[in-house]
C-alpha positions as CSV (number, residue, x, y, z in Angstrom):
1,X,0.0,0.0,0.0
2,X,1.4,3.4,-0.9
3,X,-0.8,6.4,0.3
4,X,1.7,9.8,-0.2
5,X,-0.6,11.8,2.6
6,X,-3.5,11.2,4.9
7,X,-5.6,13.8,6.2
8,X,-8.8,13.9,8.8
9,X,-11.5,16.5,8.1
10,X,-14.2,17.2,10.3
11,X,-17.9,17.7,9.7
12,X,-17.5,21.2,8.8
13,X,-14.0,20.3,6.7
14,X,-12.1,21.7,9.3
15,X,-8.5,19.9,9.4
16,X,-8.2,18.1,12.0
17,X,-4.9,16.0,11.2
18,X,-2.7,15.5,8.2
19,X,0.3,13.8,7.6
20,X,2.6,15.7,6.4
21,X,2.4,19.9,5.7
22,X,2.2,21.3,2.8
23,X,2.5,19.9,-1.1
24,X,0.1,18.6,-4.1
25,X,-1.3,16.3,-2.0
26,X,-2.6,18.5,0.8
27,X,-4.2,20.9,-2.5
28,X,-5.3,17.6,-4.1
29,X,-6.7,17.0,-0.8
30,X,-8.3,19.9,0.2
31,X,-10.0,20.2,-3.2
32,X,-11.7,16.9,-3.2
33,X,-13.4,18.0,0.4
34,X,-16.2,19.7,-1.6
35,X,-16.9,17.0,-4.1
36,X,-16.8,14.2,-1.2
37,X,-19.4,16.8,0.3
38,X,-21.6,16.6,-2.6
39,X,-21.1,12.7,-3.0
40,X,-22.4,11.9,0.5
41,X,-25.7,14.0,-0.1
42,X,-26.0,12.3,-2.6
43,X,-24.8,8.0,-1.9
44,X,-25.4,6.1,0.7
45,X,-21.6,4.7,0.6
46,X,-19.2,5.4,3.1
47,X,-16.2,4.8,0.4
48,X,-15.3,6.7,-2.6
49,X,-12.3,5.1,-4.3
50,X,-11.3,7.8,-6.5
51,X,-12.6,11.7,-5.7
52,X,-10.3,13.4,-7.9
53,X,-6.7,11.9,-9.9
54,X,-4.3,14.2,-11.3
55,X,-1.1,13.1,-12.7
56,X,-1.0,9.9,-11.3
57,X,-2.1,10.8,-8.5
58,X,-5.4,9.9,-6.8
59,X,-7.7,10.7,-3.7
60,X,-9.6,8.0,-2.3
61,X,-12.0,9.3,0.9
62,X,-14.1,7.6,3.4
63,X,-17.0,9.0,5.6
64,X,-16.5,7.7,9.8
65,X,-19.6,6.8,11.6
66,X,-19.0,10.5,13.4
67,X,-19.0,12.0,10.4
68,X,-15.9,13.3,9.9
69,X,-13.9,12.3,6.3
70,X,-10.8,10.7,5.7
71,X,-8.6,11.6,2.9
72,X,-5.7,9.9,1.2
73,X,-3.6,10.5,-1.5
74,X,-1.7,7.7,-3.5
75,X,-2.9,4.2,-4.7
76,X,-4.2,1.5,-2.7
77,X,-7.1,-1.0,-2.8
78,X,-10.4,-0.6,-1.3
79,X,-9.7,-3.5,1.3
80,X,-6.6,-1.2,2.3
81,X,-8.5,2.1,2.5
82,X,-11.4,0.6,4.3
83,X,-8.8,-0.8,7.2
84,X,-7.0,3.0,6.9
85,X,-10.2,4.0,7.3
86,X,-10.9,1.8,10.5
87,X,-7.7,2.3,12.1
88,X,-8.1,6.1,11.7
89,X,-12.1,6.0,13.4
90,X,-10.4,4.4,16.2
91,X,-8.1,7.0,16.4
92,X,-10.4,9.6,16.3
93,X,-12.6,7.9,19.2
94,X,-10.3,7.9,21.8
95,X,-8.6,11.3,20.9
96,X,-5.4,9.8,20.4
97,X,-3.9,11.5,17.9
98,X,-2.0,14.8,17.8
99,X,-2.6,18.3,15.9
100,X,-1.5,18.4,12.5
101,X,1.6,16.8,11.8
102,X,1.2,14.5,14.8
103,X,3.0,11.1,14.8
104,X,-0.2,9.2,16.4
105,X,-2.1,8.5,13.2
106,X,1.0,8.3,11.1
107,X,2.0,5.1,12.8
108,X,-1.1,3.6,12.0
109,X,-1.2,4.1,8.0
């Protein structure tokens, strides 16, 4: 699995963790926040395997049961974003990861 950046938005796309600072993959990022908006409206999945790709790059996102959206950039399966996904929800639950930048979630992706 190769995913280049992984970011955490809450309900109201405020960032809330990302994995690095900076770069095409935070703008890549940030841009597919409004289309994932429009795509949960309108779906009733929870996985969107490919939001936006721009030279070879893509951005996969999930929706977390507490509504907040993960983010990555880079390619992977959907088995492999789903358990991102999972790993990241239980991060978010018991407030264990840092402010932007911080190592918590890192270790798990």
């Amino acid at each position: 699995m190769v995913f280049a950046y992984v970011s955490v938005y809450s309900h109201r796309n405020e960032l809330i963790y990302e994995s690095q600072k900076g770069g095409l993959e935070r703008i890549l990022a940030y841009s597919a926040t409004d289309i994932l908006n429009h795509l949960i409206g309108e779906s009733f999945s929870t996985y969107w395997p490919r939001i936006i790709e721009y030279n070879g790059m893509r951005v996969s996102g999930a929706l977390l049961p507490n509504g907040y959206r993960v983010l990555v950039v880079g390619e992977g399966s959907e088995f492999e974003m789903e358990g991102v996904s999972k790993k990241v929800s239980v991060a978010v639950l018991l407030a264990s990861f840092d402010e932007v930048g911080g190592p918590s979630i890192s270790s798990l992706v």
